[in-house]
C-alpha positions as CSV (number, residue, x, y, z in Angstrom):
1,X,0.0,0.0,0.0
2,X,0.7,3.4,-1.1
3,X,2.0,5.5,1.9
4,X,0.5,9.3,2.4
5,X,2.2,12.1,1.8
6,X,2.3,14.7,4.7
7,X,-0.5,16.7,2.8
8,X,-2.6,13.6,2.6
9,X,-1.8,13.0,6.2
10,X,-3.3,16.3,7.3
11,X,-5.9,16.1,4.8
12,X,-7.0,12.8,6.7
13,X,-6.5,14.0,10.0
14,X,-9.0,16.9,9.2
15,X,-11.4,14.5,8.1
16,X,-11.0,12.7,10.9
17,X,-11.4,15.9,13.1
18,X,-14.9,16.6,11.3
19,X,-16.4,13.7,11.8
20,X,-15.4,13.9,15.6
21,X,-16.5,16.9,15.9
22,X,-20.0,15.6,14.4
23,X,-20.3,12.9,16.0
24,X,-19.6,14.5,20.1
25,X,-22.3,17.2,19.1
26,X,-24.7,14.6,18.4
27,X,-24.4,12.3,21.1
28,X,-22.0,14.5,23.9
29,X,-18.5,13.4,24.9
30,X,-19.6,10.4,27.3
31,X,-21.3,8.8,24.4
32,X,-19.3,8.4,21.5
33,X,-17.0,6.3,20.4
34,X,-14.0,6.0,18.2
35,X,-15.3,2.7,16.5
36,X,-18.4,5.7,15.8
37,X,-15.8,8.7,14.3
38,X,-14.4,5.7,12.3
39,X,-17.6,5.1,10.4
40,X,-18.4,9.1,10.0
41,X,-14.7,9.5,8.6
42,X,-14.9,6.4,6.5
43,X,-12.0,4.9,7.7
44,X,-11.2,1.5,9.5
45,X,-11.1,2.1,13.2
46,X,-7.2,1.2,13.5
47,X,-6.8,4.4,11.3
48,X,-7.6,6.8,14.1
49,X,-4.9,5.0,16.2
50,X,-2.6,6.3,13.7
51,X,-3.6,10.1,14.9
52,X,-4.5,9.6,18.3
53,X,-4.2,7.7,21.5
54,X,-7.4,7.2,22.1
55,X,-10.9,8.8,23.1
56,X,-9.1,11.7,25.5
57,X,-6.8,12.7,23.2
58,X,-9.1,13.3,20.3
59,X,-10.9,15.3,22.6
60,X,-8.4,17.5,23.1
61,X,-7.6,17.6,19.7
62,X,-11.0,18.9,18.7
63,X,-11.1,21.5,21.3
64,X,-7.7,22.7,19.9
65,X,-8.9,22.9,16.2
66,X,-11.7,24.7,17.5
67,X,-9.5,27.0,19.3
68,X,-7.5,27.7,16.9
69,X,-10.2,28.6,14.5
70,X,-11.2,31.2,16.5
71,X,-7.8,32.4,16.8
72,X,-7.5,33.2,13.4
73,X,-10.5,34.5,12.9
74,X,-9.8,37.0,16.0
75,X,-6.5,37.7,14.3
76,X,-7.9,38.9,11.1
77,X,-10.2,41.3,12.7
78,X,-7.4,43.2,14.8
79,X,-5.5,43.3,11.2
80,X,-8.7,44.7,9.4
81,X,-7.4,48.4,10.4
82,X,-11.5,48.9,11.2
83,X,-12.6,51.7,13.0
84,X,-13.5,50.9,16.9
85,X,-16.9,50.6,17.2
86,X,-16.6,47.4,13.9
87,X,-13.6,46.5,15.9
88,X,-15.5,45.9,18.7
89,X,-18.5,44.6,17.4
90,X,-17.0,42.2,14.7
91,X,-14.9,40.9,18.1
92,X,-18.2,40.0,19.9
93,X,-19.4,38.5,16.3
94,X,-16.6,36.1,16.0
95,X,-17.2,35.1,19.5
96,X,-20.7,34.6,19.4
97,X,-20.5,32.7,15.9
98,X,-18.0,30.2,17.2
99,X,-19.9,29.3,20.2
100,X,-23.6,28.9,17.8
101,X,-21.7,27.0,15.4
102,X,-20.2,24.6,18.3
103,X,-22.5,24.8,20.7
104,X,-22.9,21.4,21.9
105,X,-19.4,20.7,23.0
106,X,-18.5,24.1,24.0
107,X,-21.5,24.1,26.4
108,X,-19.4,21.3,28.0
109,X,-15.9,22.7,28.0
110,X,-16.4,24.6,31.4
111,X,-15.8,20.9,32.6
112,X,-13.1,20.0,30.4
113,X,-10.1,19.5,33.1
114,X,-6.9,21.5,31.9
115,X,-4.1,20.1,33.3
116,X,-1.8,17.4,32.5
117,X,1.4,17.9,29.8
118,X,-0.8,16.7,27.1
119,X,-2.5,19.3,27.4
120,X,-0.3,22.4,27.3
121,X,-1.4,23.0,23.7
122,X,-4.8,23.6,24.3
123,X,-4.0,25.8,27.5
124,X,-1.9,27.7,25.1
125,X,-3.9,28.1,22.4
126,X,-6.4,29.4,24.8
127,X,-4.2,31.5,26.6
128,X,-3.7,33.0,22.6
129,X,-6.8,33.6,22.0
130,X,-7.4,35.9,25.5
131,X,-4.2,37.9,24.3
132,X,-5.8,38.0,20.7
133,X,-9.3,39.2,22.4
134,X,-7.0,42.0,24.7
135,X,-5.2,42.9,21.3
136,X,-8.2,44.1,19.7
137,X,-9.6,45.6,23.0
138,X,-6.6,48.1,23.5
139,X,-6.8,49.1,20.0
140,X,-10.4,50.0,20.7
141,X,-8.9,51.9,23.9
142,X,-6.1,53.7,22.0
143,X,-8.7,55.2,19.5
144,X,-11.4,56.7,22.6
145,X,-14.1,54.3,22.6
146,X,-13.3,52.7,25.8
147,X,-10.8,52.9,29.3
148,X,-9.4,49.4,30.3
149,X,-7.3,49.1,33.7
150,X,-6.6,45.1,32.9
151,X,-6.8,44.3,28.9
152,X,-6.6,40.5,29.9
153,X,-9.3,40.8,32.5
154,X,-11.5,42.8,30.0
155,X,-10.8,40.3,27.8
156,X,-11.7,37.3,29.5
157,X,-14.9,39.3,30.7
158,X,-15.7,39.8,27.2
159,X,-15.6,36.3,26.6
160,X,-18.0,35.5,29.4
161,X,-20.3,37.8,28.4
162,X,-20.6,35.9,24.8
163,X,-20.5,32.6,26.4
164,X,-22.6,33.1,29.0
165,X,-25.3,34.2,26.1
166,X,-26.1,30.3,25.2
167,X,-27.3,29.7,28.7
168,X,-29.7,32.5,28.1
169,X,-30.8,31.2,24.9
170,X,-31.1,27.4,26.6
171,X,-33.0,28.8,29.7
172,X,-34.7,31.0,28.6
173,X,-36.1,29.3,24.8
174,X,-35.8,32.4,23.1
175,X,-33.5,33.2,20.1
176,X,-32.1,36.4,19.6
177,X,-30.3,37.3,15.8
178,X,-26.9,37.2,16.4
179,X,-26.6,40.9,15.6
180,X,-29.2,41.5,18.4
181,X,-27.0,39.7,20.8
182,X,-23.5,41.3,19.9
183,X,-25.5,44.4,20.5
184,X,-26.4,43.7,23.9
185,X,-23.5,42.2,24.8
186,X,-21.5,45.0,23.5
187,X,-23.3,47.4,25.7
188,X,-23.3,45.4,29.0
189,X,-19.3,45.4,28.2
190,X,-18.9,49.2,27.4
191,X,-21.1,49.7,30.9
192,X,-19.1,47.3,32.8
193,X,-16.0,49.2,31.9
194,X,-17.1,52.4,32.6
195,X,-18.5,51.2,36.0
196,X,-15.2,49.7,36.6
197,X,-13.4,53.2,36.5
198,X,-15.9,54.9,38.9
199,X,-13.9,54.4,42.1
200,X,-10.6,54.7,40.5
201,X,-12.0,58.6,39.2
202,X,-12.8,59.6,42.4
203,X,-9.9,58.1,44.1
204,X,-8.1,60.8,41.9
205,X,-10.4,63.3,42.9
206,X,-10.1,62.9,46.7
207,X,-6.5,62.5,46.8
């Protein structure tokens, strides 16, 4: 048999990824099984061996592709030169669309445990991300629209804030446009922050 090349390697392995990724949002992460990812890839169960160690690890590696998706897409925005208002609201977009569009396993990733050396990458990649999300929150700063004392505490904020908008749509039943909820969002955040400066004004004042 022929052996793969590196691109048909990584070709396979995104395949692979695909299909895992299918196959945990329709049954969760307890429920699947390789022998299940081998039959939505089309590939002989042995096959995934080649890629991963097993169940855990192709976890991880879907949370990391995932991850780094949005990491990208986070990048390109904060390149875009866009004026910071867009900035901002194309920030809570790209959050907002990556947890819709995954979420059935990010609902679950509050309980994904993070330690370990295998999984440094995803800790990481994560930890990129927050910087990526800060990035684009102190360009928004240096233009007017907004005063940060911590750009990696707004940041992670920010990201609750967008997260924390699927429970609202599970609770609750009711679907909002995606526009309608980076608009929300965006103002709760722009409140926050100036509520957040309140006491350090008037420690100026009365000093």
């Amino acid at each position: 048999m022929k052996a793969l090349t590196e691109r048909q390697k990584k070709g396979k392995e995104l395949e692979i990824l695909q299909a895992a990724t299918r196959a945990i949002a329709a049954v969760g992460f307890d429920a699947f099984t390789m022998a299940q990812v081998a039959k939505e890839a089309r590939v002989a169960k042995g096959t995934l061996f080649l890629y991963y160690r097993g169940k855990d690890d192709l976890i991880l590696a879907v949370f990391s592709a995932m991850a780094e998706a949005l990491g990208q897409t986070l990048a390109a925005i904060a390149a875009a030169g866009l004026p910071p208002e867009e900035l901002l609201r194309e920030t809570v977009l790209a959050l907002l669309e990556h947890f819709d569009k995954k979420r059935d396993i990010t609902g679950y990733s509050g309980g994904l445990p993070l330690a370990g050396p295998s999984k440094e990458a995803l800790r990481t990649r994560f930890a990129a991300n927050m910087e990526a999300i800060a990035a684009a929150l102190r360009l928004c700063a240096g233009d007017g629209l907004l005063e940060l004392e911590d750009p990696l505490f707004a940041a992670s904020a920010l990201f609750g804030l967008c997260r924390g908008s699927n429970s609202y749509a599970r609770a609750a039943g009711r679907k909002l446009p995606v526009q309608e909820r980076a608009r929300r969002i965006t103002g709760i955040f722009l409140v926050l922050l100036e509520l957040q400066c309140i006491p350090m004004t008037m420690s100026l004042l009365t000093s």
